[in-house]
Phi, psi and omega in degrees: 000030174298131171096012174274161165253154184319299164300014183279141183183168195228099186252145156215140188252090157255181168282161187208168166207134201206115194014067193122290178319120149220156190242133188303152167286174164210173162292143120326103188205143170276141183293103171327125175160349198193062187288338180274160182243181197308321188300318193144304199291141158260174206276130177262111177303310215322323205243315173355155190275164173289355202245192201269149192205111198253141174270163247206094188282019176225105175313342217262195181050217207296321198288341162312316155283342159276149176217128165352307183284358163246008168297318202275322174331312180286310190296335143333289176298326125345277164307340164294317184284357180212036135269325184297336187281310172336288173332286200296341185294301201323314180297004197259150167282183164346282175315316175303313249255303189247018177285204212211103188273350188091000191269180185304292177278000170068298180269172163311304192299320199288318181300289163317330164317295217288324175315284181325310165330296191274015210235284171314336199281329188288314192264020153274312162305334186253002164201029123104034176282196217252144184251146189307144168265100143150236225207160199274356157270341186269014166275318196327325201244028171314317204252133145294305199221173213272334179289324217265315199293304164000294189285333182256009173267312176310326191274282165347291179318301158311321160296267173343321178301306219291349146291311140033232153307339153269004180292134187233163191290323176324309186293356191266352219233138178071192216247167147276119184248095198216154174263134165265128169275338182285309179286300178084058181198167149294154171235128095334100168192163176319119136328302190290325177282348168286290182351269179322330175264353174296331201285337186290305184313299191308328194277321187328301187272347138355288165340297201269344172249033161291298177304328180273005167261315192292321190311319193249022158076043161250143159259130196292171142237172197318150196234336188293132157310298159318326138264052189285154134336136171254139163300000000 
């Protein structure tokens, strides 16, 4: 990767608010200095991220393992895994829904708030949606009820494919630059490891309100990627 200079790099700067935080707005503009990626290629904006967006003189690592195709398999997959939660929630009243389960977010509704929560807050960084407003617990109570999460969970999901499919490997390519409120800091790290890790956080908590379904005697359905439905 010899004979690029060093200060080559591709920034895009917005405004962003994050639990609390907010940071001024600005226009959007790429830093002069760096139409070309590492690859070679020039830089396509259209699917850029809204965000601080540095390129990465290194190929190797977390961007090696992500690919577009498996962004949108997951971003799939994703929308399956939570009309399927929907359903089986659906059979529980209020009460089950919002009782205090012993879990992280303590109910089913609170858990699923928060999947969602975090679910917008990664992708106002990675695709520039309006990012959630106030702090991830005063989020638990985003949806009062499973019909109100239900319909925004759909819109969100729906969204998500559809970057997706716009998504080009450049864009998958250099680092992510975002303030953490959780941290109280900058954060720095490989695009392709945030990708990977929003997608890892849905399954995770996925997990737990599986386990709170199965728990309150709804019945689930299959969770493997692998049988997933072909479109």
């Amino acid at each position: 990767m010899s004979g690029r200079p060093a200060s080559t790099m591709l920034r895009f700067l917005c405004g962003e608010r994050e639990l609390g935080r907010s940071v001024p707005a600005t226009r959007c503009r790429a830093v002069p200095g760096l139409p070309m990626l590492p690859c070679g290629k020039t830089v396509d904006i259209g699917a850029a991220p809204a965000r601080n967006i540095r390129a990465n003189t290194s190929l190797e690592g977390a961007c090696a393992m992500v690919s577009v195709e498996f962004v949108r398999e997951m971003a799939r997959y994703n929308e399956w895994q939570n009309t399927a939660l929907g359903a089986a929630a659906a059979a529980l009243d209020s009460d089950a829904l919002t009782r205090d389960r012993g879990a992280f977010f303590g109910s089913i509704l609170a858990t699923l708030n928060h999947l969602l929560w975090a679910d917008r807050l990664w992708m106002s960084r990675l695709a520039g949606w309006e990012a959630p407003a106030g702090s991830m617990t005063e989020n638990l109570s985003l949806c009062p009820t499973l019909a109100c999460w239900a319909g925004d969970r759909a819109r969100a999901d729906g969204r998500i494919r559809l970057w997706a499919q716009r998504l080009r490997p450049a864009n998958l390519r250099g680092d992510l630059v975002w303030y953490s409120g959780l941290q109280g800091k900058d954060i720095v790290k490989p695009i392709a490891t945030c990708v990977t890790h929003m997608f890892n956080h849905q399954t995770h908590h996925r997990g737990q309100v599986h386990a709170m379904l199965t728990a309150a005697g709804a019945e689930t359905a299959a969770t493997d990627l692998v049988f997933m439905p072909e479109e």
